[in-house]
N, C-alpha and C positions, 0 to 999 in steps of 0.2 A: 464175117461180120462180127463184132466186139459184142459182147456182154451187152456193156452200155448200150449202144444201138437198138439193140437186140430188146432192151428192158423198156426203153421209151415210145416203139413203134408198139410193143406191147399196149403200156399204158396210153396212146393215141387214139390205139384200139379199145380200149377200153372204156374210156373216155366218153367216145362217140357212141357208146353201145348204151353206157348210163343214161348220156340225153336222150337217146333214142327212146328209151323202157317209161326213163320219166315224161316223154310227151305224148307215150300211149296213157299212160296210165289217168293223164289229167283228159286228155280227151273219152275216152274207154264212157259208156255209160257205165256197163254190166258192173258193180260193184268188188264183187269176187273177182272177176279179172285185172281189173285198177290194183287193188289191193297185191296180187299177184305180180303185176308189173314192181311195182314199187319193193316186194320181195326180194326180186330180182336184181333191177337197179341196186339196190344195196349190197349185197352177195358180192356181184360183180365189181363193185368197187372196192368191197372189206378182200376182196381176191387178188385184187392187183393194186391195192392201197392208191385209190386213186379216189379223192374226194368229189363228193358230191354237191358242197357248195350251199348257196342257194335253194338249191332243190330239196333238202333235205327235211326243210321247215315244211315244206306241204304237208308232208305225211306226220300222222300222228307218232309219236315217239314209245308208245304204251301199246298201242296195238295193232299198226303200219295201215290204216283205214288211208283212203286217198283224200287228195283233195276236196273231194266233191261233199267228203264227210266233215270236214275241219273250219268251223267257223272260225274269222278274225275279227278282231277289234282290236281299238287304241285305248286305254285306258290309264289313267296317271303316268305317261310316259310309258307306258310297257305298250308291248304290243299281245295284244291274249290270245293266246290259241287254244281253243276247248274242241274235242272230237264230239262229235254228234251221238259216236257209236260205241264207247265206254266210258265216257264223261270225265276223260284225263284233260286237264289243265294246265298249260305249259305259258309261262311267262318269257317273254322277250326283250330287252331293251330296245328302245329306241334310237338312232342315231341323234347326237347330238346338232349334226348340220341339219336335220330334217325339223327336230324342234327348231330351234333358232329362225326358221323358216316359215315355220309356221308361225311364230309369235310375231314376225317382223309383217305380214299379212293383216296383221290386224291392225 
């Protein structure tokens, strides 16, 4: 088997392992454990350079708290993410097709 091959069933694997950690982790009550998952998830991707995407915005950027801890809102076109559990503040844009969508609604 090639290199290549060899790198991508890798990262397939890898992949699969991210979503798996990040959909305990959103489910997970136990907070400690969540936070844990999302550890991991990360690890595992910064290990085989495979991105996280999407999922990545869940967690707090400041002290890896899960989901269950990260308030959002919309707020002048940003989207706001504050952790519940060190009160890091993380701003987001908005996509521009989601305003235009919004304003055509009205």
């Amino acid at each position: 088997m090639s290199r290549q091959k060899q790198k991508e069933g890798v990262q397939q694997t890898a992949k699969r392992r991210v979503a798996g950690l990040v959909k305990m982790a959103v489910k997970e009550k136990n907070p400690v454990r969540a936070r844990r998952y999302g550890e991991l998830a990360r690890a595992v991707g910064m290990r085989n350079r495979v991105r996280l995407g999407k999922e990545k915005q869940l967690f707090c950027k400041k002290c890896g708290a899960p989901p269950s801890k990260v308030g959002v809102r919309i707020k002048d076109g940003c989207r706001v993410l504050t952790c519940r559990e060190c009160g890091h503040v993380r701003k987001l844009p908005v996509r521009r097709e989601a305003r235009r969508e919004s304003k055509q609604d009205l």
